[in-house]
Structures are given as structure tokens and as C-alpha cells.
C-alpha angles and dihedrals in degrees: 000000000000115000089243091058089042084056100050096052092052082060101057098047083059089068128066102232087202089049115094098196124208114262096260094052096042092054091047090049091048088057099044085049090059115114117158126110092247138060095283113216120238102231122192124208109186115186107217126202087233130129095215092197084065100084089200086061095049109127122201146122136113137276132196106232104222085222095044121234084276093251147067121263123214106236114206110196137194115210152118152218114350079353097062087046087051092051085051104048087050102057115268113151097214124018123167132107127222089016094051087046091058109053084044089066093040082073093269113147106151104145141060112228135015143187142173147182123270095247086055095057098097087061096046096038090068076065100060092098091050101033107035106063088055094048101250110109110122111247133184089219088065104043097255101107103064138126086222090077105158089058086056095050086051091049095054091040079052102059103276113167119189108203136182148213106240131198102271088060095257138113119217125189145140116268095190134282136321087240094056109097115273079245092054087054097042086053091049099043096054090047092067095044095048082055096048083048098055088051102062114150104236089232097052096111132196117003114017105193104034106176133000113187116172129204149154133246095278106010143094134286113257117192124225123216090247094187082059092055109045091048081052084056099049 
């Protein structure tokens, strides 16, 4: 047995596979199950009682984590003319419009996030089959279709996660670093679900938020008492 595989699976004895945790104590037991040598991600996977195929079930938007994602993103932007200096003065690593396009579809990727502004979306919608499977197509029910451009970039620099509704009915994003402090990822963590809960399709029927397990980049699921979360966000 290698001693990766030996340290995964002491990891998973730690936890009680029939125990849901409150949020607090399953975030503290997903960083002292860490184990990796780098600064592990916190990753969140919430069930929703949703039917995706339904597009008006469809769940999906963006939050700004008060703590940040602990990184940088690169931000890839489509604009022109005072708004391509804008999105430059305020940060964005790559701005253009037809040239950027290009080397996108030469096979360059090279960045994490992008946005543009709407007069910039039949450039960027030759992009969607590229894009959009890797969650990067740039959409106006996340903020990142917008002619105030700057406060976008700021927003993304800030901590700003996009997240999804997948097929399976789940949502899955980072809520920050295993070295942040177990507060800094609580705090995290509930401001995306206060923001899943305020955007609860009005036919999604019977339990809303079915299912929240937390863990980090190599370790472990841990599973959240749901039911306790979602009476903490009435």
C-alpha cells in the first residue's frame, strides 16, 4: 500500500460515515483531516430538491465570499474602447475582443474567470462550446455581463464564486483554504447557502436542500446536518 493511499484511508476512519456534523465541526474536522503538503482547497457539494431539466429550476448565480477563495483569479475580459482601459485599470489580466477569441479557439486557456460587456457577446458567444463546459462562459445571471466592468473585475479580485445547478441536482464550489481559520470558512460557507436559499425556485416542492457534504482537495467527504442549516437560515 503506498503511503498516499495509507493517508487517505486514516482519514476516512476519523470520520463517522452515519454522523451528519454541524457546520462548524465538520469544517474543523475537514482541516485536521488534511493532510496534503499544500494548501488544500474546501470544497462544498449542496443537494438541492431541484429537477435541472426544468429551466425554471435551474439554480444558479454568484456570491462574494466575505474571506475570498485564498487566490487570484485570472480574469479574461472582452471589451473595447474606454471600457477595455477600465478593465485594465482595474485589474484584469487579459482584455481584447476578436484576438483574444482566437487564440481561445487555437486551444489557449490560460486563465480562470471571465466577463465582458454586452456589446461584446457576439464575440464571446462563438466561445459557448468551448467555454461553457468548463464554466467559463460569460453570463448576465452571474454579473459577468455588465457595462460596469471595473466593479465586476473587483468583485471577482474580492472573492466572487459563480456556481451551478448540475445535472445531478448539486452545486458544487470553493469556499476558501484549509489554512484559513474554521470562522473565515463558516462564514464562507453560510454565505453561499443563504444565497442558494434565497434562490429557491418556487416549484421546487418538498425538501429544498437535500443533502451539504464539505471536503478538501485530497481529503475525505464530510456530511453536514442539512435540516440544521437550513432552520439557522429561516
Amino acid at each position: 500500500m503506498t503511503q498516499h493511499g495509507k493517508k487517505i484511508l486514516d482519514a476516512r476512519q476519523k470520520v463517522k460515515r452515519s454522523r451528519k456534523y454541524d457546520l462548524r465541526a465538520a469544517i474543523g474536522l475537514v482541516q485536521e483531516l488534511s493532510y496534503a503538503r499544500f494548501d488544500e482547497s474546501v470544497e462544498i457539494a449542496v443537494g438541492l430538491g431541484v429537477n435541472p431539466r426544468h429551466a425554471d429550476q435551474m439554480v444558479r448565480g454568484s456570491v462574494v465570499l466575505p474571506h475570498g477563495i485564498g487566490k487570484t483569479p485570472r480574469i479574461l475580459v472582452f471589451a473595447k474602447g474606454d471600457k477595455e482601459r477600465e478593465a485594465i485599470e482595474a485589474g484584469a489580466d487579459y482584455v481584447g475582443g476578436d484576438d483574444l477569441a482566437q487564440r481561445i479557439q487555437d486551444g489557449w486557456l490560460e486563465f480562470d474567470r471571465t466577463a465582458a460587456t454586452p456589446d461584446m457577446m457576439s464575440v464571446v458567444g462563438k466561445l459557448g462550446k468551448i467555454l461553457g463546459p468548463r464554466g467559463l462562459m460569460p453570463n448576465p445571471k452571474t454579473g459577468t455581463v455588465s457595462p460596469d466592468i471595473g466593479r465586476v473585475i473587483e468583485e471577482i479580485k474580492a472573492g466572487k464564486v459563480d456556481f451551478r445547478v448540475d445535472r445531478a441536482g448539486i452545486i458544487h464550489a470553493g469556499i476558501g483554504k484549509v489554512s484559513f481559520t474554521t470562522e473565515s470558512l463558516e462564514e464562507n460557507a453560510s454565505a453561499l447557502l443563504e444565497t442558494l436559499t434565497r434562490l429557491k425556485p418556487q416549484t421546487s416542492k418538498g425538501k429544498y436542500m437535500r443533502s451539504i457534504s464539505l471536503s478538501s482537495t485530497m481529503g475525505p467527504g464530510v456530511r453536514v446536518d442539512e435540516v440544521a442549516v437550513a432552520n439557522a437560515l429561516r
